[in-house]
N, C-alpha and C positions, 0 to 999 in steps of 0.2 A: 586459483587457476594455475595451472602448468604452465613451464616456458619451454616444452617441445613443440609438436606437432599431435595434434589430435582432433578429435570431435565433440562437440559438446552443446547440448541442449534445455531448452526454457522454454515454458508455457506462459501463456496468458489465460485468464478467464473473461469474459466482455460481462458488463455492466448487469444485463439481464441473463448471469447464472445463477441458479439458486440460492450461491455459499453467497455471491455478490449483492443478490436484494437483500441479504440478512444483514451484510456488512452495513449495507446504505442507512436501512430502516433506525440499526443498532446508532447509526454517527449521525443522523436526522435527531435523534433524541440526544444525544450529545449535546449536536448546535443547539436544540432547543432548552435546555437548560442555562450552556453559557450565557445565552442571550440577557439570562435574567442578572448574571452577574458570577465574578470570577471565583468566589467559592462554595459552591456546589460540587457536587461528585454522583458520577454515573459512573456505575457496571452493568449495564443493558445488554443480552441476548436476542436475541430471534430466532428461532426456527418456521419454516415457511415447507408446505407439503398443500397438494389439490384444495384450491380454492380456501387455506388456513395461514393464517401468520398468529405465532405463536412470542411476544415478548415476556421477559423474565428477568430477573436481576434488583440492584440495592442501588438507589438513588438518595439523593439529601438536596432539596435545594425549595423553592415557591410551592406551596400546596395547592395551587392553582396547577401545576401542571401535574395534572391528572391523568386516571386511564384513557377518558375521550381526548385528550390534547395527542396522548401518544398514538392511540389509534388511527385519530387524523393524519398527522404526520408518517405513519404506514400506507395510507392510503394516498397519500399524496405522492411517495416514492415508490409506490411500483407503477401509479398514471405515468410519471413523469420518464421511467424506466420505459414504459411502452405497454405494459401488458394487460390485454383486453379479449383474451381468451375463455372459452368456454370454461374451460377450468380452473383459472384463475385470472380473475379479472378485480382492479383493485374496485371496484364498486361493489358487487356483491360477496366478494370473500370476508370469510370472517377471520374479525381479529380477536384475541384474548389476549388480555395484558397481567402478568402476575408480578407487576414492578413494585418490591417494598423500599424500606427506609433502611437507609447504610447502619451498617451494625455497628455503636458506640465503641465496641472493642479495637474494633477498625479506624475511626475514628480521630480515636487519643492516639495513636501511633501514628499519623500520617500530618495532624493538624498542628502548626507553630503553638505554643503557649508558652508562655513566660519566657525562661531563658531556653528555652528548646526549640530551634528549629523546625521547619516543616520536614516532615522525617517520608521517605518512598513509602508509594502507595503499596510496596508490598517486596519479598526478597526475589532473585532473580540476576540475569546475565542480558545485557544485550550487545549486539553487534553494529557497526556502522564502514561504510564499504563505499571507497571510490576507486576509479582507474581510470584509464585513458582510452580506452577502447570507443568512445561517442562522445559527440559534444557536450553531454547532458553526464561527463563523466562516471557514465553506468557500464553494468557487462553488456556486451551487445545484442546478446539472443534474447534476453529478456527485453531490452527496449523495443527491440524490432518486433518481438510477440504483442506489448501493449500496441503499438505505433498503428500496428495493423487492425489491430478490433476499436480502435478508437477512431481511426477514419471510419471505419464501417459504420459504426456509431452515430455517428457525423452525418453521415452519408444520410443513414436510417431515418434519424431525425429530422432531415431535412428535405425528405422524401422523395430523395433520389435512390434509393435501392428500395423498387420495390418489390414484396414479396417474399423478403427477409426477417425474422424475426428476430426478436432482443437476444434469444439464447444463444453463445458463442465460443467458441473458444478455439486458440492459434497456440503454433508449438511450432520455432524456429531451428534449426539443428548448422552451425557452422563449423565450416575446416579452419583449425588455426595452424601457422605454420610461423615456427620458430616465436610461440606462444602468442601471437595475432590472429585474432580472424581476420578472413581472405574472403571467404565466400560459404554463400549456404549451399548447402547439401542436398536438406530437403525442409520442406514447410508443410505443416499440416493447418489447415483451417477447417475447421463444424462449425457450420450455420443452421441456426433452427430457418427453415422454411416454408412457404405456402405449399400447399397438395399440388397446383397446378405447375411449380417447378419441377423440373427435372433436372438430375444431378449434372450433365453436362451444360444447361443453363446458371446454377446455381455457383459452377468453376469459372463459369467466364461471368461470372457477374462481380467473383470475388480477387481473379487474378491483376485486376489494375491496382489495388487497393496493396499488394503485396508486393507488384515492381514498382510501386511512388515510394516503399517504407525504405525495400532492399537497396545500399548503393550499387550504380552502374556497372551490371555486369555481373553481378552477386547472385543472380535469379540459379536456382538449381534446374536440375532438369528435369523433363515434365512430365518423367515417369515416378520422379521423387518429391509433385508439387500436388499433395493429397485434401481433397477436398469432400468432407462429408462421405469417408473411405467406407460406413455403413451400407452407402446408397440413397439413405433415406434419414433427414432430422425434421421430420413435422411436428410431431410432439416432444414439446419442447419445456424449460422453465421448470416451477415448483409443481407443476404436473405429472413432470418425467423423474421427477428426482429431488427427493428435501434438502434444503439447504440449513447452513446454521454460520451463525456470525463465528468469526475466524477460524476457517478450513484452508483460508487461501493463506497463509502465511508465508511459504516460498514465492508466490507469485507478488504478493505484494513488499516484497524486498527485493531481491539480487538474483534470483531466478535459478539459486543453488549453486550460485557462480562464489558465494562466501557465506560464512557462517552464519545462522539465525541463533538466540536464545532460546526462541521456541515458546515464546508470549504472543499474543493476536496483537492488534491496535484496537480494533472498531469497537466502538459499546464504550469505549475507557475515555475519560477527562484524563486533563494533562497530569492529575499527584498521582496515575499510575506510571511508572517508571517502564512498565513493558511498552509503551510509545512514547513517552516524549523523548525517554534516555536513548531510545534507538534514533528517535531524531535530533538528537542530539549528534549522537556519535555518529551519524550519517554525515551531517554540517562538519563537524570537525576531519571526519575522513575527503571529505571533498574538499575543503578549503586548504591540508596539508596536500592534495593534490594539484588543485588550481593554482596554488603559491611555488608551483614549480619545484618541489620538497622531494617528491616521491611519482614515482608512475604507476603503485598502487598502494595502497595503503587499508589494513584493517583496523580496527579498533574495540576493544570491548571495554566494558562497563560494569563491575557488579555492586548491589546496593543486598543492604540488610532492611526488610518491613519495621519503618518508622525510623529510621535512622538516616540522616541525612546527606553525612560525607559518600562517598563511593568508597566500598572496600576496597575497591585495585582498580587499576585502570590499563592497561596492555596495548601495546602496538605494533605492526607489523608491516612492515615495508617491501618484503620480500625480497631484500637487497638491488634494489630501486631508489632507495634513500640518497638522497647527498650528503645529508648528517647522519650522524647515530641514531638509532630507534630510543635509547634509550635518551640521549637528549632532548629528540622530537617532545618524544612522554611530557618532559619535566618544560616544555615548550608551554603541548599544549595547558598541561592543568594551571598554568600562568593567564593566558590569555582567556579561557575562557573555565567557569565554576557550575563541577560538572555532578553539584548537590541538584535536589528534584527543583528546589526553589530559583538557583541558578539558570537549570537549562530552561524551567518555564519562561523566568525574565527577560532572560536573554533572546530567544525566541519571540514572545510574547505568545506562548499557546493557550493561555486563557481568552479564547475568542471563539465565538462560532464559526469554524473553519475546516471540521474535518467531513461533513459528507461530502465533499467535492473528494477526497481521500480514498474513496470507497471504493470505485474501480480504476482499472489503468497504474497499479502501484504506487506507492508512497512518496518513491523517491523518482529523479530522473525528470521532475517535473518542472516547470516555470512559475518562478516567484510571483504570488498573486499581488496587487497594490495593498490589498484590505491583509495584510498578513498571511496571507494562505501560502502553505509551503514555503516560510520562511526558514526553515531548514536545508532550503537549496541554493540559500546565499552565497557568494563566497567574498563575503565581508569581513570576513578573518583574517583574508592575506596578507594584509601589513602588517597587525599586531603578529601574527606568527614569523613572519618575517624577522620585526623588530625584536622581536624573545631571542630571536639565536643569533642577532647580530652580535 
């Protein structure tokens, strides 16, 4: 992000969009292997299109959990999603599952044995990204993009917005000034709807949900607050439009407010390095911002497939810093060991904990009791602290 004066924008996608039942279904079979115990490995797909869900991908773990286990668990995550539409309804759609066994090659490079460490689930870059812009140390237009289709959500679930359906998506647009945002500009929100709404019902059903997210005063103006700008979203979900597990990768990071690797999360256990290391690097970018270090800070991470150390490790302060970037660096790889085996431990990401991940972004969230989102700690502050004393 710039430290002038500009405009800049982030989407959200809500829960019941196509790419988001792929994501849920993909990390529903995640938890359901963790469950059985912490070394297993999932790379789980989905594609989802009229009344089909499609999984695919290389698993290792209980031979009991089978194509009917997975299946069920599809079928349970788009009930629970909401959807019960003629054309895709999780009761009558059909699923096909083509999930094999993780390929041995794959394997011996990722798994501890003897004196060899557990080595990355595969080679790659990832990013991790805080600031000071929200209490939840995220960029703002992205928080405020989830903020708002998660109350809707909420809402929907609770069966006070009726007439609304799962399908959704919000797109925030702020003026920063002297590299702040100040206020929104414009807001776009699409909501799938019932036939009997009309697009001026459907604005005023969704405009409280937008001034509870915006702070006071922030609302744009109401020729710039667009809602359903088609006219018309009746048809809606994997009817309108196929979905497939990790399409939404800017929306579930930083909302293009900081760099992505350009790895998914969903479908993947923690010894893939395209999600734990990015939450990793997330934790460490928020905690060198919570410890009052930096008022933004990046961080990347790259790993070689089966190799355990991180080839380099980079940071970026944006001259924000109170210390050097480069002693920040030599900080953080003190305090926290940022091998695949480190950041799981440390974390503790071997747990059934990631469909709750699947909409509403990765980061930006609240620390669950049962380890969910332990990446949004900032229990790092002393030890980082204590490094640069």
């Amino acid at each position: 992000m710039a430290s002038g004066d500009y405009l800049f924008t982030s989407e959200s996608v809500s829960e019941g969009h196509p790419d988001k039942i792929c994501d849920r279904i993909s990390d529903e079979v995640v938890d359901l292997f963790l469950a059985s115990g912490p070394d297993v490995r999932t790379g789980v797909e989905t594609l989802v299109t009229t009344n089909l869900v499609i999984l695919a991908g290389e698993v290792r773990g209980p031979q009991d959990i089978d194509a009917d286990a997975m299946e069920a668990l599809a079928r349970k995550a788009v009930k629970e999603i909401g959807y019960e539409q003629d054309n895709f309804h999780w009761k009558n759609m059909d699923v096909q599952c083509y999930v094999h066994s993780q390929s041995p090659d794959i394997a011996q490079g990722v798994d501890a044995a003897g004196n060899k460490d557990e080595g990355a689930g595969d080679q790659g870059l990832m990013f991790g990204y805080a600031c000071r812009e929200t209490p939840e140390l995220m960029p703002a237009a992205i928080q405020y993009s989830h903020d708002i289709l998660k109350r809707m959500a909420a809402a929907r679930h609770a069966g006070k917005l009726p007439g609304i359906g799962p399908d959704s998506k919000s797109q925030v647009t702020l003026a920063y000034e002297s590299g702040k945002p100040v206020r929104a500009t414009s807001v776009v929100v699409s909501t799938q709807h019932e036939e009997s709404l009309d697009q001026d019902e459907v604005r005023d059903l969704v405009r409280p949900f937008v001034l509870d997210v915006l702070p006071d005063g922030w609302m744009c103006d109401e020729d710039e607050f667009y809602v359903n700008p088609t006219g018309r979203f009746v048809i809606g979900g994997p009817d309108s439009d196929a979905g497939l597990t990790g399409r939404k990768i800017i929306v579930d990071t930083y909302g293009g407010a900081a760099p992505h690797g350009g790895g998914a999360f969903s479908g993947k256990d923690p010894s893939k390095v395209d999600r734990s290391a990015a939450y990793g690097a997330r934790y460490v970018a928020k905690n060198v911002v919570a410890a009052g270090l930096a008022d933004r800070c990046t961080i990347q991470v790259a790993y070689a497939i089966g190799v355990s150390k991180p080839l380099s490790v980079y940071l970026d302060t944006y001259g924000t810093g109170t210390v050097d970037d480069e002693k920040l660096t030599t900080a953080i790889q003190r305090v926290m060991d940022l091998s695949p085996r480190g950041i799981r431990e440390h974390l503790d990401l071997s747990q059934p904990i990631y469909a709750r991940t699947a909409a509403y972004g990765h980061f930006g969230r609240t620390p669950d009791d049962d380890g969910g989102f332990s990446w949004e700690r900032t229990d790092l502050v002393d030890a980082l602290k204590d490094a640069l004393s």
